[in-house]
C-alpha positions in Angstrom: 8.7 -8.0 1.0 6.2 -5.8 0.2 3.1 -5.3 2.9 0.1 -3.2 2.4 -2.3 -2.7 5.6 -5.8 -1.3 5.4 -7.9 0.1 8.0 -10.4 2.3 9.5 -13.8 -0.1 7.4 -17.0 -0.4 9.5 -20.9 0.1 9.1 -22.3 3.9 9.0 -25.8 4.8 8.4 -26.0 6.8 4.6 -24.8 10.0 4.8 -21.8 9.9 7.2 -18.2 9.1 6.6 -15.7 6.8 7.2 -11.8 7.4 6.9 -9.4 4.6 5.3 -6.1 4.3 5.7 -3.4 2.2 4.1 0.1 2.0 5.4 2.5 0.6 3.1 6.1 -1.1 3.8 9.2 -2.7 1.9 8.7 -0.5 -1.1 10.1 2.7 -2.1 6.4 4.4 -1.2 7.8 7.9 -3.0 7.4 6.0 -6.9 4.7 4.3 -6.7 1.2 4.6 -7.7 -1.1 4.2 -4.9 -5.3 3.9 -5.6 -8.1 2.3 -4.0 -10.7 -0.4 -5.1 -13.5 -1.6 -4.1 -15.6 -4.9 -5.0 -19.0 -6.0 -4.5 -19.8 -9.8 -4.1 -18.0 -11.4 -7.0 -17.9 -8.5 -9.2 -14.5 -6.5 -10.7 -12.9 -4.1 -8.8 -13.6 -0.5 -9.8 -11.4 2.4 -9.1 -12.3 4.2 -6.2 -9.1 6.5 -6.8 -5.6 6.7 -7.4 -2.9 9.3 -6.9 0.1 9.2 -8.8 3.6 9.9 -7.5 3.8 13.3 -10.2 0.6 14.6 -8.0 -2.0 13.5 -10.5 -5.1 12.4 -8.5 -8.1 10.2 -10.3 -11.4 9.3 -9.0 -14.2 7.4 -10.3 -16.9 9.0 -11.6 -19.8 7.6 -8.2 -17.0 9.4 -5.9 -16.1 12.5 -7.3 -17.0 15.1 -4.8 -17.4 12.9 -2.0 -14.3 11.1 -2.0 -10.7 12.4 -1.2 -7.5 10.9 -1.3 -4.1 12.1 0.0 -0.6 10.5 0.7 1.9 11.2 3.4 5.2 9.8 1.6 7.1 10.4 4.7 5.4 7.9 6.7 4.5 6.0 3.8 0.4 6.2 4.2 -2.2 6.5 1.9 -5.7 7.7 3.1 -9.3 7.7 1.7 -11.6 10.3 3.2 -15.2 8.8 2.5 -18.0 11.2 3.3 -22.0 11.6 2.4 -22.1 7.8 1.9 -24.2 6.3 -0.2 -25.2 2.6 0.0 -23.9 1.5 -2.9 -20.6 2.7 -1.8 -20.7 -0.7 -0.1 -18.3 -2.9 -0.7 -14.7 -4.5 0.0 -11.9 -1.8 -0.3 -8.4 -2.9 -1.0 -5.3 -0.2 -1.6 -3.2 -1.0 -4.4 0.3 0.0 -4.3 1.8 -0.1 -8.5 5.1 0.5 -10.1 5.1 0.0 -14.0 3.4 -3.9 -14.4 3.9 -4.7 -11.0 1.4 -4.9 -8.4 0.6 -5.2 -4.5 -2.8 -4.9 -3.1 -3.7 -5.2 0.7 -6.0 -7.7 2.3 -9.1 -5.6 2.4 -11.3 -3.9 4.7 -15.0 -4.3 4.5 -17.3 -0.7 4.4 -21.1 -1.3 5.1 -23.4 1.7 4.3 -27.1 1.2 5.5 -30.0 3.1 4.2 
């Protein structure tokens, strides 16, 4: 069964950073495509980022300098590095975990940024 848990979401003030982690179990963690999301309110989840297993690393374009992601295969984690927070980086963020069609996401962990 495959289990994705988030953590490390909270309230900062604009400007700081906040560290997320995922930590992923019953899948082969090595093959699989691993991003972040994030949704606000009832809106679509937009890419936050996602790293390939080949290495390939995408962000969305509001991130892109701010944002870093990096995976430890070994101990099957995934980790989004968050800093100079803006306050419309707030939102829900869920990790996503993909193999071809197939997808898991986590439960979600909640990022506040105040102004």
């Amino acid at each position: 069964q495959v289990q994705l848990v988030e953590s490390g979401g909270g309230s900062v003030q604009a400007g700081g950073s906040l560290s997320l982690s995922c930590t992923a179990s019953g899948v082969e963690f090595n093959g699989f495509i691993m991003a972040w999301y994030r949704q606000v309110g009832g809106n679509e989840r937009e890419l936050v980022a996602r790293h390939a297993p080949n290495g390939n690393i995408e962000y969305g374009d509001s991130v892109i300098g701010r944002f870093t992601i990096s995976r430890n295969n070994a101990k099957a984690t995934f980790t989004l590095q968050m800093n100079h927070l803006k306050p419309e980086d707030t939102g829900v963020y869920y990790c996503l975990a993909q193999v071809r069609t197939a997808k898991f996401w986590g439960q979600g962990t909640q990022v506040t940024v105040s102004s």
